[in-house]
C-alpha positions as CSV (number, residue, x, y, z in Angstrom):
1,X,17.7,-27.8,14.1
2,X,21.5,-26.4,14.7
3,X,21.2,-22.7,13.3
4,X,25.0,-22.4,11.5
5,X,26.4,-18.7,11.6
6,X,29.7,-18.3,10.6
7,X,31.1,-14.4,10.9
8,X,34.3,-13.9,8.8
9,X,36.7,-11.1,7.8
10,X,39.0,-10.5,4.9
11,X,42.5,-11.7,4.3
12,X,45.1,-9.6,3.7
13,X,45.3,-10.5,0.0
14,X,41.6,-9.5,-0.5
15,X,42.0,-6.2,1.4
16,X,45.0,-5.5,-0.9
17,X,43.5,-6.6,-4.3
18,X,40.2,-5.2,-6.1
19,X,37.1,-5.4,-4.6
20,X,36.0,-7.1,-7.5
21,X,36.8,-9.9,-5.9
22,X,34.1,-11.4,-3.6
23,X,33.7,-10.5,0.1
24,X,33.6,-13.9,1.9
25,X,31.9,-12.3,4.9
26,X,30.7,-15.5,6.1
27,X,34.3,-17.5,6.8
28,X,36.5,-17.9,9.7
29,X,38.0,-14.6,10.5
30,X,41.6,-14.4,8.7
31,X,42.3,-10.8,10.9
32,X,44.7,-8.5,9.0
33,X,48.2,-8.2,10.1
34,X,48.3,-4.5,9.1
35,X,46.8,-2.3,10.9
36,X,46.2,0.6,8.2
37,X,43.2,3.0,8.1
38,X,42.1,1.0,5.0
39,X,42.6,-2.3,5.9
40,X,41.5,-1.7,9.4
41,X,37.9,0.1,7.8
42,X,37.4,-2.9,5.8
43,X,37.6,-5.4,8.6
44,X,35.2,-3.2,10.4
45,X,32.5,-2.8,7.8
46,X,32.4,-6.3,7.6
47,X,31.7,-6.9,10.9
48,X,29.1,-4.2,10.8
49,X,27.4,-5.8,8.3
50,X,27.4,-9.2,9.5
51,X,25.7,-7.8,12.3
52,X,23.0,-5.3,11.0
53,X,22.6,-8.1,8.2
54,X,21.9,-11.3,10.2
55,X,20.8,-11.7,13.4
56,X,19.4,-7.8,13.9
57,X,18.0,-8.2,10.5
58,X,16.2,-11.6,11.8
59,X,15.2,-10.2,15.2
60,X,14.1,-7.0,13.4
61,X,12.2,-8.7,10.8
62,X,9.8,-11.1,13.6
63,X,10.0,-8.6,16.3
64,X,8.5,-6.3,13.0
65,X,6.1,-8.5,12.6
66,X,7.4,-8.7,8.8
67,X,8.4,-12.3,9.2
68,X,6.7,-15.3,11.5
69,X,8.3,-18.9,12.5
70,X,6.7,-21.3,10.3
71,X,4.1,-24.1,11.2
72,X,6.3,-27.0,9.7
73,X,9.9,-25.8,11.3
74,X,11.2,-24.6,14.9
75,X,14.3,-22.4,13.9
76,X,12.8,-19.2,15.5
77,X,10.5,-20.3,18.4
78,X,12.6,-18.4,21.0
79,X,12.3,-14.8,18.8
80,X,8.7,-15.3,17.7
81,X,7.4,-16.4,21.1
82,X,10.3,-13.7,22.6
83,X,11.8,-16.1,25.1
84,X,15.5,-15.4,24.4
85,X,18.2,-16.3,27.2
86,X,20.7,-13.8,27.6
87,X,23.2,-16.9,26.4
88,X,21.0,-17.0,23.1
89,X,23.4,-16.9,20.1
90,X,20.8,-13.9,18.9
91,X,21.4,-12.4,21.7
92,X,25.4,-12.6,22.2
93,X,26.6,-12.9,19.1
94,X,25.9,-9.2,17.6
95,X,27.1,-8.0,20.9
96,X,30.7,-9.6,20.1
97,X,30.5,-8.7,16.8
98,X,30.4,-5.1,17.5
99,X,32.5,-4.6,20.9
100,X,35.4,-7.6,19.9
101,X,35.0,-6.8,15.8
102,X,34.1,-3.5,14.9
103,X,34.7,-0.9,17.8
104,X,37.9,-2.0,18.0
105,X,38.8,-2.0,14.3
106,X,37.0,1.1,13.5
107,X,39.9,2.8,16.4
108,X,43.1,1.0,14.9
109,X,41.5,3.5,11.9
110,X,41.0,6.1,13.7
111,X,44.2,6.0,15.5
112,X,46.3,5.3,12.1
113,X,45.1,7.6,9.7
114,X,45.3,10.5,12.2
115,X,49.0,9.7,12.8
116,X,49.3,9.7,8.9
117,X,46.6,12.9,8.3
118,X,44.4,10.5,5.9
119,X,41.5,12.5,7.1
120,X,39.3,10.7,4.2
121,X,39.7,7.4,6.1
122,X,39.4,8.9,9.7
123,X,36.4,10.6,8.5
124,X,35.0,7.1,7.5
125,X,36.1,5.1,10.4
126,X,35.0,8.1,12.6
127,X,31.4,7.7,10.8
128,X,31.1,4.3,11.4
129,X,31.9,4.1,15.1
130,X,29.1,6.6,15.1
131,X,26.7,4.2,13.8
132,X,27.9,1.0,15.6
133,X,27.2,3.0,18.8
134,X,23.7,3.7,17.4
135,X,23.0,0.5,16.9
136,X,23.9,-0.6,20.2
137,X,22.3,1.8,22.3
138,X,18.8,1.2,20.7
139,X,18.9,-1.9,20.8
140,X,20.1,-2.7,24.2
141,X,19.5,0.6,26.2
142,X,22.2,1.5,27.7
143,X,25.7,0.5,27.1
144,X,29.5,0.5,27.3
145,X,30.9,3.7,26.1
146,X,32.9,6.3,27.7
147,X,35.2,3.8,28.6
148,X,34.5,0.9,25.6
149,X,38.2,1.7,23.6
150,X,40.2,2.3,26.7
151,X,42.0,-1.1,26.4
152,X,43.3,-1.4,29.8
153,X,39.6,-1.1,30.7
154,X,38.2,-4.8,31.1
155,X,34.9,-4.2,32.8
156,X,34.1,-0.6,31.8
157,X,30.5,1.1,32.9
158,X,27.5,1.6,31.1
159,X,26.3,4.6,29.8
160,X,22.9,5.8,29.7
161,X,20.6,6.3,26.5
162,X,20.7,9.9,26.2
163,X,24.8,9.9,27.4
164,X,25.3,8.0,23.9
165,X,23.8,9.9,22.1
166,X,25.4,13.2,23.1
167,X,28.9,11.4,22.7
168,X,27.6,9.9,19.3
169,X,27.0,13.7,18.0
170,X,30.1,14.8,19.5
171,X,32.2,12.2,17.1
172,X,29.4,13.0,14.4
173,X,30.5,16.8,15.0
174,X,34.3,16.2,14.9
175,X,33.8,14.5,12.0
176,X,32.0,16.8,9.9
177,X,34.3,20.2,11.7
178,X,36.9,18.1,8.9
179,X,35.2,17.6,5.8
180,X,37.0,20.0,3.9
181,X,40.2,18.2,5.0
182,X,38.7,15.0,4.4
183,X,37.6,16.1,0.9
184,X,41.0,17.1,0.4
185,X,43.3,13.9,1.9
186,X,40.8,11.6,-0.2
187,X,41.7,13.5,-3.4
188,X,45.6,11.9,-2.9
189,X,44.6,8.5,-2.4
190,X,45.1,5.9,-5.1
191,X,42.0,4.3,-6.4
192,X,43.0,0.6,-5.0
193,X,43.1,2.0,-1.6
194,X,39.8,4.0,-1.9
195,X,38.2,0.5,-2.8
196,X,39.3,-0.7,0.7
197,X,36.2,1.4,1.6
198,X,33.6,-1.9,0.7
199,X,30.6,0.6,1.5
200,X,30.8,3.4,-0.8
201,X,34.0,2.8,-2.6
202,X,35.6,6.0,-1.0
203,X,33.2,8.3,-1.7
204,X,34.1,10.6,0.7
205,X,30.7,13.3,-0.6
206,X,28.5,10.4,0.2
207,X,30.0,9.6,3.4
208,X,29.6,13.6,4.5
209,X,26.1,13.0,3.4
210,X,25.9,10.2,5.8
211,X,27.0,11.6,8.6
212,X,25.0,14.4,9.0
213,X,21.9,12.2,7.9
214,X,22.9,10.3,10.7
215,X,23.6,12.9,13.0
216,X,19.9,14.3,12.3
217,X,18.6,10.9,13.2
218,X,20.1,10.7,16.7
219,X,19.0,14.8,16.6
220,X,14.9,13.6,16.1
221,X,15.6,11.3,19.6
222,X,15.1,14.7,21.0
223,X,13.3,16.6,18.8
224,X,12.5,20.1,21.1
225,X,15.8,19.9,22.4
226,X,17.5,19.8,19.2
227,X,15.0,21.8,17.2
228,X,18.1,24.6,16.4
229,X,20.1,22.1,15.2
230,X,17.8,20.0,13.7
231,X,16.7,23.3,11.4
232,X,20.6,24.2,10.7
233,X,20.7,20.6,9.0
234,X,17.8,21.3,7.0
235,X,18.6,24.6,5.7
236,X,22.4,23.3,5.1
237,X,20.7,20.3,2.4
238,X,23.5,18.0,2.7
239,X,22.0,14.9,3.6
240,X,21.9,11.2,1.7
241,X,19.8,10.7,-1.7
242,X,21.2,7.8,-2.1
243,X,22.2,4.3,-0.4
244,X,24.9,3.4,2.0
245,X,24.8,-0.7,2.0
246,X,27.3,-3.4,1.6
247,X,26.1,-4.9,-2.0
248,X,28.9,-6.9,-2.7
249,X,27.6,-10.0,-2.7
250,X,27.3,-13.3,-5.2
251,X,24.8,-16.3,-5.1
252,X,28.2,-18.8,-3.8
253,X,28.1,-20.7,-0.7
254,X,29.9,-18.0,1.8
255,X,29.6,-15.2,-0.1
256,X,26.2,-14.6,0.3
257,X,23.8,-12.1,1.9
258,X,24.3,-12.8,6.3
259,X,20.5,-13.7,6.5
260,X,20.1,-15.6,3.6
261,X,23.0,-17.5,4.3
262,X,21.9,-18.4,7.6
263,X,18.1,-19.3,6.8
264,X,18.5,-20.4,3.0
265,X,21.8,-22.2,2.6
266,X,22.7,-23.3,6.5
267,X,19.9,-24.7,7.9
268,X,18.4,-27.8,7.0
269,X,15.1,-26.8,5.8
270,X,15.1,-23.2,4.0
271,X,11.3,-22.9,4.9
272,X,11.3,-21.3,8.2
273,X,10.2,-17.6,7.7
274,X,7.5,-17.4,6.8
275,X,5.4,-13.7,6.0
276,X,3.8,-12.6,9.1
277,X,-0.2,-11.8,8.6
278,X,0.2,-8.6,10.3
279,X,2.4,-7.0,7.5
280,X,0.4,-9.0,4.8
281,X,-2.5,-8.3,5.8
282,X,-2.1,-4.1,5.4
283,X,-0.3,-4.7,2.0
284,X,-3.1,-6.7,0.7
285,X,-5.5,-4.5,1.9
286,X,-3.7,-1.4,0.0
287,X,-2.9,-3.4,-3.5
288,X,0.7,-2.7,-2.8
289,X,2.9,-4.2,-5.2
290,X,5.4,-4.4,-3.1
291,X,4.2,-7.4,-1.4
292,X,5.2,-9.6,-4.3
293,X,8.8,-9.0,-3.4
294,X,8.6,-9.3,-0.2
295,X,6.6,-12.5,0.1
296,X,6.3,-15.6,-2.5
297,X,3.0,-16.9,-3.4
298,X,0.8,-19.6,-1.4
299,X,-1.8,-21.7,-3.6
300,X,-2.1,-18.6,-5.5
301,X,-2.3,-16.1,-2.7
302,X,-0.2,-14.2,-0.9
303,X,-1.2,-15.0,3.0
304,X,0.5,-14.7,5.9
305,X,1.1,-16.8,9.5
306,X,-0.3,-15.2,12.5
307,X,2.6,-13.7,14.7
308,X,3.8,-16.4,17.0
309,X,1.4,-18.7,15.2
310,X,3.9,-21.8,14.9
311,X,1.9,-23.5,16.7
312,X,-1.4,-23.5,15.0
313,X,-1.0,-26.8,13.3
314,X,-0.4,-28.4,9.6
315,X,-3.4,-26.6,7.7
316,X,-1.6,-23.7,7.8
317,X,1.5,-25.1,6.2
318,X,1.0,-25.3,2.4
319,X,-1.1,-21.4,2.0
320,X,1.4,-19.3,4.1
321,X,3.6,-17.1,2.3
322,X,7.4,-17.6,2.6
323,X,9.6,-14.7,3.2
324,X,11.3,-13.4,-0.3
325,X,15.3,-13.7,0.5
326,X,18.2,-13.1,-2.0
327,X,21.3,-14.2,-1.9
328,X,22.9,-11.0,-3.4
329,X,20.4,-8.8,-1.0
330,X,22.0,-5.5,-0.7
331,X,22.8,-4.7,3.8
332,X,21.4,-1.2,4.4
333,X,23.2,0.9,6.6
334,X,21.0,3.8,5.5
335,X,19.0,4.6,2.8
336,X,17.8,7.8,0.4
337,X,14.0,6.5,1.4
338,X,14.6,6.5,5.1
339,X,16.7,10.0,4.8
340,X,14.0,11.3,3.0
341,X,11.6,10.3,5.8
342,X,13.6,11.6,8.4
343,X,13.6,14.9,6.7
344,X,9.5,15.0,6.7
345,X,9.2,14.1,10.4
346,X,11.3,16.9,11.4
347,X,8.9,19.4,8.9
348,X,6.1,17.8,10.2
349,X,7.1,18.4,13.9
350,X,7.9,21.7,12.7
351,X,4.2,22.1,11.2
352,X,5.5,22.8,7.8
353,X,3.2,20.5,6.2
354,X,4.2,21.5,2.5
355,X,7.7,20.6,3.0
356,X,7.0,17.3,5.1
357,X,4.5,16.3,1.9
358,X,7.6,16.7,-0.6
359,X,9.6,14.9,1.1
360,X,7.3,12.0,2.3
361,X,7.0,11.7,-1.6
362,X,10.4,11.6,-2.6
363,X,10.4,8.6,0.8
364,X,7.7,6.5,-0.7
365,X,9.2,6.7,-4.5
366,X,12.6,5.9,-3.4
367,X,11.1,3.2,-1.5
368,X,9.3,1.8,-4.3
369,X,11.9,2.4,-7.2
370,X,14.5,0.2,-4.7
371,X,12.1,-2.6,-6.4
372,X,12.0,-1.2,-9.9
373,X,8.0,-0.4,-8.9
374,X,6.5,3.1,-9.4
375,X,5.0,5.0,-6.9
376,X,3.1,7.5,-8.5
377,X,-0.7,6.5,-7.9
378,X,0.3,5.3,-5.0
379,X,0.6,9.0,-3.3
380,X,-1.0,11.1,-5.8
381,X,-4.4,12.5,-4.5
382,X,-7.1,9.8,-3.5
383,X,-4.1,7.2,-3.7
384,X,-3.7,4.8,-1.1
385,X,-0.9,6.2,0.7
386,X,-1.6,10.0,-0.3
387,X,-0.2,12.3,2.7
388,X,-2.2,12.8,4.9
389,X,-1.7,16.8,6.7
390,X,-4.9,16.9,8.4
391,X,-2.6,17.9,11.8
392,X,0.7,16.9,13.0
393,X,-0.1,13.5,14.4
394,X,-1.7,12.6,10.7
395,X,1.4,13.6,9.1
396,X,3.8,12.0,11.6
397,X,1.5,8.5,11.5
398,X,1.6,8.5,7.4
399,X,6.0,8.8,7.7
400,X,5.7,6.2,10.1
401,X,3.7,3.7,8.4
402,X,5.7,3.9,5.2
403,X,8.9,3.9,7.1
404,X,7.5,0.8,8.2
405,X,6.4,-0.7,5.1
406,X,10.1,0.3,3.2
407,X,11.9,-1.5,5.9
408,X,10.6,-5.2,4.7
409,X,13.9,-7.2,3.3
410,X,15.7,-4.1,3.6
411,X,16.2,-2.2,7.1
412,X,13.9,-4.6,9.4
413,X,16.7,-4.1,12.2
414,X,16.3,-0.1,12.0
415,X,12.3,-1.1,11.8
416,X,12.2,-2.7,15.5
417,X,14.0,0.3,16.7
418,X,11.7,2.5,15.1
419,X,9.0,1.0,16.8
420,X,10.0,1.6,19.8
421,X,10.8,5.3,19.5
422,X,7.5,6.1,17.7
423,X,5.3,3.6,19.1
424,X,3.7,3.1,15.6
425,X,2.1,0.5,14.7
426,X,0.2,0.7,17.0
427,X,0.4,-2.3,19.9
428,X,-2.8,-4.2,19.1
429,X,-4.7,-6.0,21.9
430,X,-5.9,-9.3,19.9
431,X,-4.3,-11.3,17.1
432,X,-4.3,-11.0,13.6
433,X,-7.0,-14.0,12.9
434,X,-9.3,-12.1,15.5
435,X,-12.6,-10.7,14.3
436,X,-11.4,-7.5,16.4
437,X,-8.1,-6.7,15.0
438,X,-7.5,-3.8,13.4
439,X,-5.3,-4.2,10.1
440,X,-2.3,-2.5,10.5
441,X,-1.9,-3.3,13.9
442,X,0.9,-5.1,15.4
443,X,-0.7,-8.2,16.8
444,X,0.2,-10.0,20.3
445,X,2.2,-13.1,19.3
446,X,-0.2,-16.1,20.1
447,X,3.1,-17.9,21.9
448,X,4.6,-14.8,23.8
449,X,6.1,-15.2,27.1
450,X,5.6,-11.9,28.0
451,X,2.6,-10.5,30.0
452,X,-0.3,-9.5,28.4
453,X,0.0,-6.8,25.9
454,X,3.9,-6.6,26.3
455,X,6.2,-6.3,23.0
456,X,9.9,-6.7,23.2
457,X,11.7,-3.0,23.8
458,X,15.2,-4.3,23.4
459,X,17.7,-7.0,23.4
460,X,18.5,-8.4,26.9
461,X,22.3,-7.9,27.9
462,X,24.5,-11.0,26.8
463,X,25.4,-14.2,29.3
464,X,29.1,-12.7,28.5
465,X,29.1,-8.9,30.0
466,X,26.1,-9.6,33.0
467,X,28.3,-13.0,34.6
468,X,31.5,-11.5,34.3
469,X,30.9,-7.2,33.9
470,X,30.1,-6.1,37.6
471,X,28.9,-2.6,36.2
């Protein structure tokens, strides 16, 4: 099956009309002639979302164990098995998106709106460039950097893990030292321009809030080294109760959500993802709701495909549960439920058990209420997910496994990450079908390449930079 994905950017005309008009984020690019703070914003939030919203999205769903490759279909052997050559599409394509799309985008506004003191857009841009780094260092290790927007530079070094991360807090800090001047520049901008901003149409309180939420998410990589500033962002209360995603989106053939786009409308059979029994399995076992909107019904039941399982012949092809996809699917950046979580890990690391239960709460309702679903008996005492502050590892393991369950059809790329940096779930030893496993557990795929009891840590670096890149 040829997998079609089609990354495009806004023309001119677009950026320079409403927004009401429909994003076609899946056409050729049309690059913008201008190179404006606004125009040069949009362009980059596009390519941001094409690549958080399909391919990470995919990877992160199967490498989640949200989604499996179905019995009856071979689009996603290679990520379900976890055999990806560094030439992979899947592999190079996000890659490009970010270092030839956004990086370089998210600069030109950088660059321009200092020159012009339009501190509202550089705050954006200077936001964003944050979080593309983010991305790209946890999900590939270590990475171009220091030396990424130095033009002249064509085979610039790679950073280390924790040297991102410092220099992703330093442009988090410059940033927020000018939010009252950001606040200020925005307040002079006309409304058509604002709407260049195709995230949070300008808001530039929301944005703030999104920075520092962000900032105290690349804080928790380290949380006893950045306990004093982790606190300071506490006490301040600035962070996000509410959504940063890209939800301009329409059921029309290129105008669509990345992933369904790619899976539903591309391909030639739309029945490839299939729910993974891992994930299923746990929401089953807790009566969650939510699993009717992540997963469609199979003969009746909701059942999922053992991880890697494509293999395991036609019986299984008529009761597995296919993956729930919309075509106006919101792409999360960040949400109110997974700021919310961030906020009780750091209380919980801090042993404040009272504050890490309100705001494990408010995590699980905003998770639930993004489905119009109510949490309430779901974390009320005796309830299936009540918080549990027995000790510090019981209150870290119940953030955790929520954080996990919210991500489904939402933030499945930020999920794999997650994995890796907590370790939870838990790498089971035996596969979901086995009379052994532990529900909840994230099951070896039955297919995997790897050695025993190896999960994938992160992408593999791209045919692209490793043949041509000496460093």
């Amino acid at each position: 099956m040829k997998k079609i994905f089609i990354v495009g950017i806004l023309s001119v005309a677009l950026f320079a009309t409403s927004c009401d008009k429909m994003l076609d984020i899946n056409e050729n690019p049309n690059f913008p002639t201008s190179s404006s703070a606004d125009l040069s914003l949009s362009s980059a939030e596009v390519f941001v979302t094409s690549a958080v919203g399909g391919d990470l999205q995919l990877l992160g769903s199967i490498w989640s164990q949200f989604y499996a490759q179905h019995t009856g279909s071979n689009q996603y052997t290679g990520i379900d098995s976890y055999n990806l050559p560094n030439s992979s599409s899947y592999v190079t394509r996000s890659w490009s998106l970010f270092y030839s799309g956004a990086i370089p985008d998210l600069q030109n506004s950088i660059e321009a709106s200092a020159k012009n003191k339009e501190w509202g857009f550089w705050f954006m841009a200077q936001t964003l460039k944050a979080f593309s780094y983010h991305v790209l260092v946890d999900f590939y290790g270590e990475i171009p950097f220091s030396q990424a927007t130095q033009g002249v530079e064509v085979n610039p070094v790679y950073d280390s893990g924790p040297t991102v991360n410092a220099g992703i807090i330093k442009i988090l800090d410059e940033a927020i030292a000018k939010e009252d001047e950001a606040k200020e520049a925005n307040g002079f901008v006309v409304d058509s321009r604002l709407k260049s901003d195709l995230l949070l149409d300008g808001d530039i309180d929301t944005w703030i809030k999104f920075a520092k939420t962000l900032k105290l998410k690349i804080l928790l990589r380290n949380y006893s080294a950045n306990a004093t500033a982790i606190t300071a962002l506490l006490t301040e209360n600035d962070l996000l109760t509410s959504d940063v995603k890209f939800d301009k989106f329409a059921d029309v053939e290129n105008n669509s959500n990345p992933l369904y786009e790619n899976d539903r409308r591309k391909l030639n059979t739309p029945n490839n993802l299939r729910g993974s029994s891992t994930i299923i399995k746990y929401l089953n076992s807790k009566n969650d709701p939510r699993v009717g909107v992540y997963f469609e019904k199979a003969q009746g039941l909701y059942t999922g495909l053992p991880q890697g399982g494509y293999t395991l012949g036609s019986s299984w092809t008529p009761k597995t549960s296919r993956a729930m996809l919309g075509a106006t699917d919101a792409v999360y950046l960040m949400s109110a439920a997974e700021s919310y979580f961030l906020q009780a890990e750091c209380y919980a690391r801090a042993n404040n058990s009272v504050k890490a239960k309100t705001n494990y709460d408010l995590g699980v309702t905003a998770a639930f209420e993004r489905w119009g679903l109510d949490a309430s008996s779901f974390i009320a005492t005796a309830g299936a997910y009540e918080f549990n502050v027995s000790n510090q590892t019981t209150m870290l393991e119940s953030i955790w496994r929520q954080k996990w369950i919210a991500s489904v059809r939402s933030q499945a790329w930020d999920s794999f990450l997650e994995i890796n940096r907590t370790g939870y779930p838990v790498y089971g030893t035996v596969n979901s079908e086995n009379a052994a496993y532990v529900v909840g557990q994230l099951a070896p795929a039955i297919n995997s390449v790897l050695p025993t009891g190896e999960y994938p840590r992160r992408l593999i670096y791209p045919k692209s930079s490793t043949d041509y890149n000496p460093n």
